[in-house]
C-alpha positions as CSV (number, residue, x, y, z in Angstrom):
1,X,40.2,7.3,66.5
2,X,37.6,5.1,65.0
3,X,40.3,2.6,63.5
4,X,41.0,-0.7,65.5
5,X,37.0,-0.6,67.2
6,X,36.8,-4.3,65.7
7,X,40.3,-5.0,67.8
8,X,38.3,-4.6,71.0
9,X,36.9,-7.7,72.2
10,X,33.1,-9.0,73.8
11,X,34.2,-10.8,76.7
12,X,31.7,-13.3,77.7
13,X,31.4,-15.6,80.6
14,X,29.2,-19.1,81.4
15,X,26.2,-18.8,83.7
16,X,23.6,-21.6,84.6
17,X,20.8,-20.8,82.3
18,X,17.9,-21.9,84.6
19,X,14.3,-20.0,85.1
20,X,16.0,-17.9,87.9
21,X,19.5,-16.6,85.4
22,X,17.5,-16.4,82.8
23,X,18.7,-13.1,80.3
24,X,16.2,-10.5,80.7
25,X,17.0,-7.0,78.3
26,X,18.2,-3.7,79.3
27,X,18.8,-1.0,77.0
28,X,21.9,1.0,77.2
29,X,21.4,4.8,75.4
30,X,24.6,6.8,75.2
31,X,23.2,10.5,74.9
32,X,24.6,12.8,72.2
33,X,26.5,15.8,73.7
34,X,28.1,18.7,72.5
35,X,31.6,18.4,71.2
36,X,34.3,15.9,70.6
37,X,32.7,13.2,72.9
38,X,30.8,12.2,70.6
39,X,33.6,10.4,68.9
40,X,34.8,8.7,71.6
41,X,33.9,5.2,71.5
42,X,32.9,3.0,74.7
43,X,33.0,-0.5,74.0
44,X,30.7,-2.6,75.9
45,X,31.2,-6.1,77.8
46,X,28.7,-8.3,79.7
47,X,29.5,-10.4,82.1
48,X,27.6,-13.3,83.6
49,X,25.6,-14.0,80.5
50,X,25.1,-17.4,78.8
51,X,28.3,-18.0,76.5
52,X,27.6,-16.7,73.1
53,X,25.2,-14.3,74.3
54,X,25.5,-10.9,72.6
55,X,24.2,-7.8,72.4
56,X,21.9,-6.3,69.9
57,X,22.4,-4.5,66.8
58,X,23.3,-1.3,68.1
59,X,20.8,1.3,66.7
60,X,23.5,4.5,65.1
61,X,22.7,8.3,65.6
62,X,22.7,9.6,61.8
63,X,26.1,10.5,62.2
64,X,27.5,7.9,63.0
65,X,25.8,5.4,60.5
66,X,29.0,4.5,58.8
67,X,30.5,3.2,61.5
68,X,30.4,-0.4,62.4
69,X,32.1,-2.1,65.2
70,X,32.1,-5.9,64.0
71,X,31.0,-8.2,66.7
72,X,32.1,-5.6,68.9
73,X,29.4,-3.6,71.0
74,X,31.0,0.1,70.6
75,X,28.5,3.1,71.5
76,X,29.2,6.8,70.2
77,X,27.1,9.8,71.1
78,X,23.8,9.2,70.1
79,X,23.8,5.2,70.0
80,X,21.6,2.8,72.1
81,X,21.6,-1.2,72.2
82,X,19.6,-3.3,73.8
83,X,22.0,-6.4,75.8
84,X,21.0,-9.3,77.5
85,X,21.6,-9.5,81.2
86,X,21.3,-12.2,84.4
87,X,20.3,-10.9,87.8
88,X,23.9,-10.3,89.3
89,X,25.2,-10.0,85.5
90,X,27.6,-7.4,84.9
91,X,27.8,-4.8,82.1
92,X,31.1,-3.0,82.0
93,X,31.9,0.3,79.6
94,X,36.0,1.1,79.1
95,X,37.8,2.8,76.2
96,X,40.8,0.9,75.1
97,X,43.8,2.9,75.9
98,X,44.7,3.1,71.8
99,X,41.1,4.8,71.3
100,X,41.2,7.4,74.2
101,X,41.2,11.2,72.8
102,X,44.6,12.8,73.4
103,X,45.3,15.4,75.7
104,X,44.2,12.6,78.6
105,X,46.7,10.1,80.8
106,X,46.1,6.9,78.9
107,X,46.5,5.1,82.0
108,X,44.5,7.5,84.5
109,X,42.3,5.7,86.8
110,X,39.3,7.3,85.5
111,X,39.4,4.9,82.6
112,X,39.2,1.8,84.1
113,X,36.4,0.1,83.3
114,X,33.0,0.8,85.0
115,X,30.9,-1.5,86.0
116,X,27.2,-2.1,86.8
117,X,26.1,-4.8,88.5
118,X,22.2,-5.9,88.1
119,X,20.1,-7.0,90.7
120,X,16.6,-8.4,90.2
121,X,14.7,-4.8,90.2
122,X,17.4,-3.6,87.8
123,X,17.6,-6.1,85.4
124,X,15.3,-4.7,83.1
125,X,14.5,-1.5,81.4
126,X,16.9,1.7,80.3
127,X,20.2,2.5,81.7
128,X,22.0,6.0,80.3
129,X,25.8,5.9,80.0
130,X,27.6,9.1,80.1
131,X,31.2,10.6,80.4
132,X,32.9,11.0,84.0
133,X,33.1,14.5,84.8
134,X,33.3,16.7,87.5
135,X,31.4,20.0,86.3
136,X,32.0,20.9,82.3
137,X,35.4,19.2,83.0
138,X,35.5,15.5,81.0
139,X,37.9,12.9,83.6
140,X,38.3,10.2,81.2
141,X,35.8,7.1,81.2
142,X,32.1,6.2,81.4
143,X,29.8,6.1,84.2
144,X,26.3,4.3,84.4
145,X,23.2,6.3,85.5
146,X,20.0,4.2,86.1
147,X,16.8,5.7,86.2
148,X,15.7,6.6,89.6
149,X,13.0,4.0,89.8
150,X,15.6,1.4,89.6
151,X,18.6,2.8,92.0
152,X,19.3,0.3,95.0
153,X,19.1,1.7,98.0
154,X,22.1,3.2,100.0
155,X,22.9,0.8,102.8
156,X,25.1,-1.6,103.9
């Protein structure tokens, strides 16, 4: 599963880069968890950030120190980078469909990508990615999970 991460692409995208856009940091931590989850990778993209803007080194879990994902942003279980982000900038988490474990419907919704969208109040600090799931039961795809400091409010 872990051939091919340096086939999976960092899309970026131009923003003005102005006092108002400018990048601020927000660390992404993919928590370890039990199991084969672990091993599979979510790739990273930002949107809305300065052209040739990329993330960090991502720091590895022991385990997975081998492991490098070229210019690629690719978390496993245990891995955390810190990214650059704009207020409205975008950071999205898929799987490409050659990557996904088997036993799951390569094209099941579930695995489009999922995106978080910063606003000013969320642009910096910690955000935890995690697998979708509904109890024990692993859907397929990633799901962002802010702290609860930083949630926007429900509301129109």
């Amino acid at each position: 599963m872990r051939v091919g991460l340096a086939a999976a692409l960092v899309l970026l995208t131009v923003a003005p880069a102005d006092a108002e856009t400018a990048a601020r940091k927000i660390e992404i931590v993919r928590p370890a968890s039990k199991g084969a989850m672990n091993s599979v990778p979510a790739v990273i993209t930002l949107r809305g950030a300065p052209q040739g803007t990329a993330c960090q080194e991502v720091v590895r879990a022991p385990e997975n120190r081998a492991l490098t994902g070229g210019k690629t942003t690719v978390l496993l279980g245990g891995d955390r980078v810190v990214c650059p982000v704009v207020p409205d900038g975008t950071i999205e988490a898929f799987t490409p469909r050659a990557m996904r474990p088997s036993g799951f419907t390569p094209d099941a919704a579930a695995w489009d990508a999922t995106r978080l969208t910063l606003r000013k109040a969320t642009s910096t600090g910690q955000v935890t990615l995690l697998p979708k799931t509904k109890g024990s039961t692993f859907l397929g795809g990633w799901r962002f999970s802010e702290p609860a400091a930083t949630k926007r409010p429900a509301g129109p």
